[in-house]
VOPA-988306 format. One line per field, with one value per residue (C-alpha): residue number from 1; residue in three letters; x, y, z. Coordinates in steps of 0.5 Angstrom, whole numbers. Layout:
N
nr <- (NUM,...) .
rest <- (ALA,...) .
xx <- (X,...) .
yy <- (Y,...) .
zz <- (Z,...) .
end
This chain:
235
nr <- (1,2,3,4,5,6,7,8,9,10,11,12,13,14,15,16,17,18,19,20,21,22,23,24,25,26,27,28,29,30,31,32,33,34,35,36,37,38,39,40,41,42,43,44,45,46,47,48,49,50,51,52,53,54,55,56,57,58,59,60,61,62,63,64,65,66,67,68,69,70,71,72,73,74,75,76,77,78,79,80,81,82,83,84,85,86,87,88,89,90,91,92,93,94,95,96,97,98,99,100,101,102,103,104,105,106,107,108,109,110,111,112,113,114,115,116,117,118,119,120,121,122,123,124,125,126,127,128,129,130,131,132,133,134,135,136,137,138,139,140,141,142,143,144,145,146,147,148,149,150,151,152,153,154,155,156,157,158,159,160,161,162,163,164,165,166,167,168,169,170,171,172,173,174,175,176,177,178,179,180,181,182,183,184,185,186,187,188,189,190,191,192,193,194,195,196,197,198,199,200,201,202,203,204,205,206,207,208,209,210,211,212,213,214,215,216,217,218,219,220,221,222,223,224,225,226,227,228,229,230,231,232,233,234,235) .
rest <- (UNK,UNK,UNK,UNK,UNK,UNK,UNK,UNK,UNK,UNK,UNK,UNK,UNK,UNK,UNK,UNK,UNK,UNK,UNK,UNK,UNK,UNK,UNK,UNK,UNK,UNK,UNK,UNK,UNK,UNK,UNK,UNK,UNK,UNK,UNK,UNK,UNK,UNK,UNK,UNK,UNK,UNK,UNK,UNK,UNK,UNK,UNK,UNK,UNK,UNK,UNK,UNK,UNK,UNK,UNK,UNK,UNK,UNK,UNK,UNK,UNK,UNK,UNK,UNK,UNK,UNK,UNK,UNK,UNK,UNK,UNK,UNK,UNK,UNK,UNK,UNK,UNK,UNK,UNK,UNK,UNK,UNK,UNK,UNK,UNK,UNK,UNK,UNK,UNK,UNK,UNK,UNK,UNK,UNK,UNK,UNK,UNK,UNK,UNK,UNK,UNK,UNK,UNK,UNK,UNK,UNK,UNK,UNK,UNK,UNK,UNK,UNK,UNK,UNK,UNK,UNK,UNK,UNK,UNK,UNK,UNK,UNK,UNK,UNK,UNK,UNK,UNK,UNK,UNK,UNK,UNK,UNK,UNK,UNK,UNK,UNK,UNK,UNK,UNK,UNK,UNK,UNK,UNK,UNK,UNK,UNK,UNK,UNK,UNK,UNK,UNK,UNK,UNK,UNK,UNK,UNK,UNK,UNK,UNK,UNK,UNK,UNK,UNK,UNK,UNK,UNK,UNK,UNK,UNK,UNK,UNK,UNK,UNK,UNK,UNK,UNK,UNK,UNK,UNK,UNK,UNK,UNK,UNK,UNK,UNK,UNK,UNK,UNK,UNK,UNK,UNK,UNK,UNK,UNK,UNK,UNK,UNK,UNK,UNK,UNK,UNK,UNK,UNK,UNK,UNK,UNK,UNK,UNK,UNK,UNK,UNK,UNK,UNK,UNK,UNK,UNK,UNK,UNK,UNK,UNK,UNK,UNK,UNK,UNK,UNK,UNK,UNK,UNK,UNK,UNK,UNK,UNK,UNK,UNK,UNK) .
xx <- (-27,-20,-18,-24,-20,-13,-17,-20,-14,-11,-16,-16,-9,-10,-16,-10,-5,-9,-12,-5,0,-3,-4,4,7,3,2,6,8,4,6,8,2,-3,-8,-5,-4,-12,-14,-9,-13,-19,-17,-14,-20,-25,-21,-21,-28,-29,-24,-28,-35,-32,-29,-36,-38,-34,-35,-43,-42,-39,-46,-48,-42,-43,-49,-48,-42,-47,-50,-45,-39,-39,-33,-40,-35,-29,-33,-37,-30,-28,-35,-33,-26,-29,-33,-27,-23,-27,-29,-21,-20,-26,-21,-14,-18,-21,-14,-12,-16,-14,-7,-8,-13,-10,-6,-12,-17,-20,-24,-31,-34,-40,-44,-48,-48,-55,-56,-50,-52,-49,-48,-47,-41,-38,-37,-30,-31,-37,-37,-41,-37,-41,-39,-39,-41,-37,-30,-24,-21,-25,-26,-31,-34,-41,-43,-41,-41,-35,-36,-31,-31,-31,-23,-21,-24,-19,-13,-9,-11,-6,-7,-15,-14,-10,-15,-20,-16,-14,-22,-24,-19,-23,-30,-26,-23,-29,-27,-33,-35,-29,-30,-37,-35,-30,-35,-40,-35,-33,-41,-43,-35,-32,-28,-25,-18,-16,-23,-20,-13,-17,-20,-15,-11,-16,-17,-10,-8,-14,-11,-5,-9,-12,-6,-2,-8,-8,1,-1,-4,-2,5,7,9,1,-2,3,2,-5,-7,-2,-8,-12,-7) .
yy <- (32,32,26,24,28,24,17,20,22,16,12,16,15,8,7,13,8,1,5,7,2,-4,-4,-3,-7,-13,-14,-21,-22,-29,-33,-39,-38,-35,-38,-33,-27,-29,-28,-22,-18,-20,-18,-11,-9,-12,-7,-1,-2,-2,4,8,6,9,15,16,14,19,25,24,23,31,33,31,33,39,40,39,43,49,48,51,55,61,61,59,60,56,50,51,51,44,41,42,40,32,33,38,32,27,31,33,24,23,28,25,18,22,23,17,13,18,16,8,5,4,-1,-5,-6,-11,-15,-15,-22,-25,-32,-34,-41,-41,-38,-44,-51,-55,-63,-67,-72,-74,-74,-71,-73,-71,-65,-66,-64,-60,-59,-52,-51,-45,-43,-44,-46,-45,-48,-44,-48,-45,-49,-57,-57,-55,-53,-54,-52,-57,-56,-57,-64,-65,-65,-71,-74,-72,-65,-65,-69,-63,-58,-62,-62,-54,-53,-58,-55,-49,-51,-55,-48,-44,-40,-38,-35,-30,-28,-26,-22,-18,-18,-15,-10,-8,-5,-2,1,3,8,5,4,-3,-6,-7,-9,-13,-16,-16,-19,-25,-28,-28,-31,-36,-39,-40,-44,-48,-50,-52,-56,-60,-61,-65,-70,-68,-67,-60,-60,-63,-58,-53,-54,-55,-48,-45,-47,-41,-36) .
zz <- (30,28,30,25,20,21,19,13,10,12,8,3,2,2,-3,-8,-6,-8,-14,-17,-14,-14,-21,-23,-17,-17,-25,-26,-20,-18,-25,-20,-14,-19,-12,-8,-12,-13,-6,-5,-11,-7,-1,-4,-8,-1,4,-2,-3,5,5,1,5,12,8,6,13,17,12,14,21,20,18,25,30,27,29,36,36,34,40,44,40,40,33,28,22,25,26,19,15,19,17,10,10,10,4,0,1,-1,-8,-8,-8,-13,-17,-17,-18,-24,-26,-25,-29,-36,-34,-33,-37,-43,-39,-36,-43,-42,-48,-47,-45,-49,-48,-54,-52,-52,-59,-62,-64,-61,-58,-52,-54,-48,-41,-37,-31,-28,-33,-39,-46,-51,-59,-60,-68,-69,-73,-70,-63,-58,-50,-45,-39,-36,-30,-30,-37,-41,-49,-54,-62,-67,-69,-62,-62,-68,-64,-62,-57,-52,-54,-52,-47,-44,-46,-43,-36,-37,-37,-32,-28,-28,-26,-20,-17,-18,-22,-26,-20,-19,-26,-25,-19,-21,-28,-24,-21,-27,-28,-21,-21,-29,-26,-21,-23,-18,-21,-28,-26,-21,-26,-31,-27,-23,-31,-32,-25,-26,-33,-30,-25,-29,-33,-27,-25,-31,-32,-25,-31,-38,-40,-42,-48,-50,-46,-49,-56,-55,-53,-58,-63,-59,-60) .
end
């Protein structure tokens, strides 16, 4: 059981460690390799989550090693008090992460994300690549992709050339990496896990990560100033 012990506090050091300090030390480290900073946040938050699993794991295992151990000793209140010590340690966790989050989440708000794609009007003007282009009936500058399809407001088609060429790029460059399902996942993460800091800060940061992926996906094929002053019209 003490052995059992030392791992628990050692896991939940890790998921505290990961929870606190992931979000300060990584932030804005990954402008020039947004992949690999991409698949380091994927790689902490999946070992934090799992973690949080073995830790749950270890304190339940506790409950039936203590009843073994009841068969046997004589010392009934010393094997009592060293059965509750995982679960006071887990609640002790819950807390500091509790705390945690008061302190941090002003830094990871996130706007929500809303799809009313299906309620706009809108029309098929072009293909781009395999990708279907679709003209968004709506105010103002906006570029979205959903599946192979990749939706634009009226403004955006009134750029120059060059300029909408550079933002089809930058949002062909997201269906090509894959990055609706990243986004959906670390959505997902969001609502089966609010309170847990290192998901908003994941989440923050992949969607950041990921426009910068997609724009150095396009550079390979528009110039910077075109892309550059196209996305200052979505500002």
């Amino acid at each position: 059981m003490e052995s059992s012990i030392y791992l628990l506090l050692v896991l939940i050091e890790y998921v505290l460690l990961v929870s606190t300090a992931a979000p300060f030390i990584l932030v804005n480290r990954f402008s020039k390799t947004p992949n690999l900073g991409i698949a380091i946040w994927f790689l902490l938050f999946f070992s934090a989550m799992a973690a949080s699993i073995v830790a749950v794991g270890i304190a339940a295992w506790s409950i039936i090693e203590t009843y073994y151990l009841l068969q046997t000793a004589t010392d009934i209140w010393m094997i009592l008090a060293v059965s509750f010590a995982p679960w006071l340690m887990l609640a002790f966790a819950g807390i500091l992460l509790a705390l945690s989050n008061q302190k941090l989440e002003p830094l990871f708000r996130a706007a929500k994300e809303f799809d009313q794609l299906a309620q706009l009007a809108r029309r098929e003007v072009e293909s781009f690549h395999r990708a279907k282009v679709y003209e968004l009936e709506v105010p103002g500058y906006i570029a979205l992709t959903r599946g192979y399809a990749i939706y634009l407001s009226k403004a955006v088609f009134n750029l120059p050339d060059r300029q909408l060429e550079a933002i089809l790029w930058h949002e062909y460059g997201h269906i090509r990496l894959r990055h609706q399902r990243l986004k959906r996942f670390t959505g997902l993460m969001m609502q089966l896990a609010p309170w847990f800091v290192v998901s908003r800060g994941f989440a923050f940061e992949v969607n950041k990560l990921c426009e910068i992926a997609a724009d150095r996906y396009a550079l390979k094929r528009v110039y910077s100033k075109d892309l550059t002053a196209a996305r200052a019209n979505f500002l």
